[in-house]
C-alpha positions in Angstrom: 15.3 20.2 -3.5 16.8 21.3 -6.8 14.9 20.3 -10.0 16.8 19.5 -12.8 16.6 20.9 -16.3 14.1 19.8 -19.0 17.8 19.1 -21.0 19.3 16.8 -18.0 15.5 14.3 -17.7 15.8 14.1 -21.6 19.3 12.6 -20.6 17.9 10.3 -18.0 15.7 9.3 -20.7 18.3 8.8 -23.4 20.1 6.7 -20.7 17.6 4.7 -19.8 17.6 0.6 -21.0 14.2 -0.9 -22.1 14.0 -4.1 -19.9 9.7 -4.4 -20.7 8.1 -3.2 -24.1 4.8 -1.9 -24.4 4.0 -5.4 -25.9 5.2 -7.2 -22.9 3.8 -5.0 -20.2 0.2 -5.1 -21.7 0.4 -9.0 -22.1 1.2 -8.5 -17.9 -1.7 -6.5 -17.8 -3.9 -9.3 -19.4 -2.6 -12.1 -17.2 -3.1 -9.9 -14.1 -6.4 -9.8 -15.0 -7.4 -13.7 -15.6 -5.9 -14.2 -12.2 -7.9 -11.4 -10.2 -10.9 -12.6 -12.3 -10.3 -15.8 -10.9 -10.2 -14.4 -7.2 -12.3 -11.5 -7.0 -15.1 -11.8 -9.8 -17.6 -13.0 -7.1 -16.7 -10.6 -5.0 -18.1 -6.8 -5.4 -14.4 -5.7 -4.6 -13.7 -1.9 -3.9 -10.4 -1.5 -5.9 -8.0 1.5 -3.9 -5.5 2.8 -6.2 -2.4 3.3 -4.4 -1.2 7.1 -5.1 0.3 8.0 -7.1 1.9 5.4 -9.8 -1.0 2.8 -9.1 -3.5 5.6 -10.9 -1.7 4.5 -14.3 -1.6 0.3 -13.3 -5.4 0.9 -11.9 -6.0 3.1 -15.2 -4.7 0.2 -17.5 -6.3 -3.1 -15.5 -9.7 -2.0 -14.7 -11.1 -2.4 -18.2 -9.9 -5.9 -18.4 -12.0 -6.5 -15.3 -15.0 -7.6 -16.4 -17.0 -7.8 -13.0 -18.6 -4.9 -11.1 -16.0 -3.0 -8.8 -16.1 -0.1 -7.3 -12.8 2.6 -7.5 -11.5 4.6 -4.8 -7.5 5.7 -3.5 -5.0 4.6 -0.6 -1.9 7.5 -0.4 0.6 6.7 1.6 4.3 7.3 0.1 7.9 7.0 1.1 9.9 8.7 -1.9 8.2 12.3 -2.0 9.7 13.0 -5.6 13.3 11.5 -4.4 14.8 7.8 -5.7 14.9 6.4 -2.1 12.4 5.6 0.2 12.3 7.2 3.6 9.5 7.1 6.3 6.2 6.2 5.6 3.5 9.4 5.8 -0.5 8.6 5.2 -1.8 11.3 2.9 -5.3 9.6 2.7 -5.9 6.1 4.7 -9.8 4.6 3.5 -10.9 3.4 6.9 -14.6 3.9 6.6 -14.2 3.3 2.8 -12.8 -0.5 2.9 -14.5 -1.4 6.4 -16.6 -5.0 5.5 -15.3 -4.8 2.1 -13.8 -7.5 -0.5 -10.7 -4.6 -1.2 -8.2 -4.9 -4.1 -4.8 -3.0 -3.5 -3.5 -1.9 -6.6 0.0 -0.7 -6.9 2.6 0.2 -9.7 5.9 -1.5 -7.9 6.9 -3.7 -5.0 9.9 -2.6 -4.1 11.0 -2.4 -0.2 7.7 -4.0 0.1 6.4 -1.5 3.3 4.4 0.6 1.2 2.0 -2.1 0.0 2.4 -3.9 3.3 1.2 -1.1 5.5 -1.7 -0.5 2.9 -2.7 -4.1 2.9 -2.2 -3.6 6.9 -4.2 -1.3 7.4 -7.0 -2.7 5.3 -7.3 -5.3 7.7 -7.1 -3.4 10.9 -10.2 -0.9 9.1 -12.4 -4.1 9.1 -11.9 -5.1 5.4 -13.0 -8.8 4.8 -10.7 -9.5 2.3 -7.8 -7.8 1.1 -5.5 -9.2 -2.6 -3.1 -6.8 -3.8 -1.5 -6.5 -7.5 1.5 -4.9 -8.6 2.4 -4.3 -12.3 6.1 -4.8 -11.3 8.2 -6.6 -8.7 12.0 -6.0 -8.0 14.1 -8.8 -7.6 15.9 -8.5 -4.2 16.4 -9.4 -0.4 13.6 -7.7 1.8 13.2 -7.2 5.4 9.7 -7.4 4.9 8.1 -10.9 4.5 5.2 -9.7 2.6 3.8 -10.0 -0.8 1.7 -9.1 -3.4 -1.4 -11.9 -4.3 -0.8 -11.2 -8.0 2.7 -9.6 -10.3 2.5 -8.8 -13.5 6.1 -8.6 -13.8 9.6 -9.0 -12.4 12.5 -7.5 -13.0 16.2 -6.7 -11.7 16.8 -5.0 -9.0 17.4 -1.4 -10.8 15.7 1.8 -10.5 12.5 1.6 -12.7 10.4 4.2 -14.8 7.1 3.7 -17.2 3.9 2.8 -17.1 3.5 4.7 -13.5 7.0 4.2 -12.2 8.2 7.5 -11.8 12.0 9.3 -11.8 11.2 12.3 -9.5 8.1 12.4 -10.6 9.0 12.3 -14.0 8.4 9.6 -16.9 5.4 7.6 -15.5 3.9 8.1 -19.3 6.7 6.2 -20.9 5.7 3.0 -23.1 7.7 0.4 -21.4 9.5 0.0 -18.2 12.8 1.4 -18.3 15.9 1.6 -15.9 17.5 4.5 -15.2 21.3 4.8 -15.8 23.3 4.2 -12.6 24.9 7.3 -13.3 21.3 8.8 -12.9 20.3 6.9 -9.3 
């Protein structure tokens, strides 16, 4: 794979439309957590961060979850630094972790939907009790997958996305707000 220069990502960037601010995705962040208050605060959950972008959505929810939790990963990925999503490959699946567990799933973007899904999946097949997910972000769009998340912070068009954990080949998951790439750029 070739990596671009420093010069053509600060173009990306340039190119990029705001479609969230940082005000907007925080106030997401807030309602995401009165509704998994409202499901899990009884609970004891074990919160899995899903690898790589969910580190930055776990990061940014846990301290408005004001109930004890434990933290531990899922990594499972499909994109492997690209912009489209190809097979699924387990880095790191938390059978032993999640098995007779209250488990959150906690993801940056439901896209395609098969990522989350076979986490969530699998969660139930280890023995979990329960399993809710949460995404900061969900796409807009037709899916051949009929699952999805318990609780969005966000939706927006179908476009390709980047902040706050969304990443452009591995790039830009630090930026304030969710941005779109340039078609030009996809």
């Amino acid at each position: 794979m070739n990596k671009m220069s420093l010069e053509a990502y600060q173009g990306v960037a340039e190119r990029a439309e705001c479609l969230v601010d940082q005000p907007g995705v925080e106030a997401a962040f807030d309602r995401m957590a009165e509704s998994l208050h409202a499901r899990l605060a009884t609970l004891d959950p074990i919160v899995l961060s899903v690898m790589t972008g969910g580190v930055v959505t776990a990061g940014l929810l846990l301290p408005r979850l004001h109930f004890p939790l434990r933290l531990s990963y899922a990594h499972a990925t499909r994109y492997r630094e690209g912009t489209r999503g190809g097979t699924l490959e387990w880095k790191y699946r938390p059978a032993d972790i999640v098995r007779g567990e209250h488990v959150l799933v906690v993801d940056d973007i439901f896209d395609e939907g098969v990522t989350l899904h076979e986490i969530v999946k699998a969660c139930h097949e280890d023995g979990a009790c329960s399993v809710t997910s949460a995404v900061l972000v969900e796409k807009l769009r037709e899916r051949a997958c009929e699952y999805r998340p318990d609780v969005v912070g966000l939706t927006t068009p179908d476009r390709y996305l980047m902040g706050y954990g969304l990443d452009y080949k591995s790039y830009f998951r630090n930026a304030n707000g969710i941005y779109a790439a340039a078609d030009q750029d996809i």
